[in-house]
C-alpha positions, -999 to 999 in steps of 0.1 A, spaced: 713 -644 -446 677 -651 -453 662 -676 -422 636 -703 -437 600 -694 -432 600 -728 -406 628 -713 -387 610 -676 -385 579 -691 -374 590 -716 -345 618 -683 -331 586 -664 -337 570 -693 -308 598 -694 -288 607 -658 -280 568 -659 -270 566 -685 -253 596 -668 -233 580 -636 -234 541 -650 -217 565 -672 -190 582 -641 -174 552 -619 -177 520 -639 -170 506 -665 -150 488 -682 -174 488 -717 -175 516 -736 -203 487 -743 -223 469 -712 -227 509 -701 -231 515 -723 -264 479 -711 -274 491 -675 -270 524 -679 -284 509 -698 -319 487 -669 -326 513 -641 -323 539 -667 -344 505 -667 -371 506 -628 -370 540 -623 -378 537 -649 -405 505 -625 -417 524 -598 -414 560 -611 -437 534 -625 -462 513 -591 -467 546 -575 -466 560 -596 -497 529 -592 -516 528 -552 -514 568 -553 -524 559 -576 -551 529 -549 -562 549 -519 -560 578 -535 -576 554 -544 -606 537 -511 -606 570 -492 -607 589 -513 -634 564 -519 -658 559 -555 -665 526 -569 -676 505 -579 -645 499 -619 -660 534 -626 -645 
């Protein structure tokens, strides 16, 4: 089961937000601040992920690269 990118990104913000509650005393702001950024890494991360599958699976089967 594949989870929507939308899904990904806002469990990516939850477990976070979770995460800064129990560990720091930040204020909920600088929280939801912290939390976006590491749900835009992760999103960074699955996207450069896809695109070097997507290269090495061109490079090892051949096809022309004007796919």
């Amino acid at each position: 089961m594949v989870l929507p990118s939308g899904a990904l990104w806002a469990s990516a913000i939850g477990a976070s937000l979770a995460y800064s509650r129990a560990k720091s005393p930040l204020k909920p702001s600088l929280r939801l601040i912290h939390a976006r950024m590491h749900a835009q890494a992760l999103t960074l991360a699955v996207l450069s992920s896809a695109a070097a599958y997507h290269y090495y699976e061109q490079r090892t089967t051949g096809e022309p690269k004007n796919n």
